[in-house]
N, C-alpha and C positions, 0 to 999 in steps of 0.2 A: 567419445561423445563430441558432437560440434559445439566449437565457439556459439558463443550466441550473437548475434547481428551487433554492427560497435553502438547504434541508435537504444541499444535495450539497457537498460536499467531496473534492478531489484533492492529491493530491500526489506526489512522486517523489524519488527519489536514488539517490542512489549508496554503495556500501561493499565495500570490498577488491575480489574480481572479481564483486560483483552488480550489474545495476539493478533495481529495484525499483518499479512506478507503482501507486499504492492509488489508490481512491474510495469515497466510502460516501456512504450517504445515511442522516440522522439520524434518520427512526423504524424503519431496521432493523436500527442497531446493532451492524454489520457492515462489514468490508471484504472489498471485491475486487479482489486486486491479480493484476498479472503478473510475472515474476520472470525473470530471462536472466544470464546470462554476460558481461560487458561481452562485446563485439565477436561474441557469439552469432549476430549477425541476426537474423532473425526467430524461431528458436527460443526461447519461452518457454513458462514454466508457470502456469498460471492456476489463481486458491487462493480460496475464500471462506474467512475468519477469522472468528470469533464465541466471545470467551471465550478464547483462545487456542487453540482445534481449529481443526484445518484440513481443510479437503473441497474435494477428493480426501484422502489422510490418504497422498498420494504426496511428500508434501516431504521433501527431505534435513535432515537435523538442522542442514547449516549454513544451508541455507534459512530454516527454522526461526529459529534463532536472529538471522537479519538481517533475515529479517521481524519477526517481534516486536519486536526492537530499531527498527525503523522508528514502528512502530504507537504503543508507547510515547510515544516522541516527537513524532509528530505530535501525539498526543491531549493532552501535556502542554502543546504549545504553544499548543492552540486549543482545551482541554477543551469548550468549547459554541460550535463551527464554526458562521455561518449562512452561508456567502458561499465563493466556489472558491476560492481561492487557492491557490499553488504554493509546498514549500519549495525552497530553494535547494541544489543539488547537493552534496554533500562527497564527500572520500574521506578 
């Protein structure tokens, strides 16, 4: 399997009954994640972020608000990602 570009960044977790897997790649300044129900299966929703809008602009408000709570956090931990890494799961 190829490396993935050194600009790309992933991560995931967990909160209340979401999970949540983002990635982004650093000159577009955007995430795309997908989003489920803990134990959903394969039912998720897939979101591009940019600025805090979201497209589809189908998200529920608590979507919403645990994605952005995700994004924050990642960005504060790694404000200038070069390299994949993964955070560690919480609830």
């Amino acid at each position: 399997m190829l490396d993935p570009p050194k600009s790309f960044v992933s991560r995931n977790g967990t909160l209340g009954q979401y999970e949540v897997r983002g990635w982004r790649y650093a000159e577009e300044d955007a995430w795309h994640l997908k989003v489920r129900l803990k134990g959903g299966g394969r039912c998720e929703n897939s979101y591009l972020v940019r600025d805090g809008e979201f497209d589809p602009k189908t998200a529920t408000l608590e979507e919403k608000l645990v994605v952005l709570g995700f994004i924050a956090q990642w960005e504060a931990e790694s404000p200038n990602v070069l390299t994949n890494t993964e955070l560690n799961n919480f609830d």
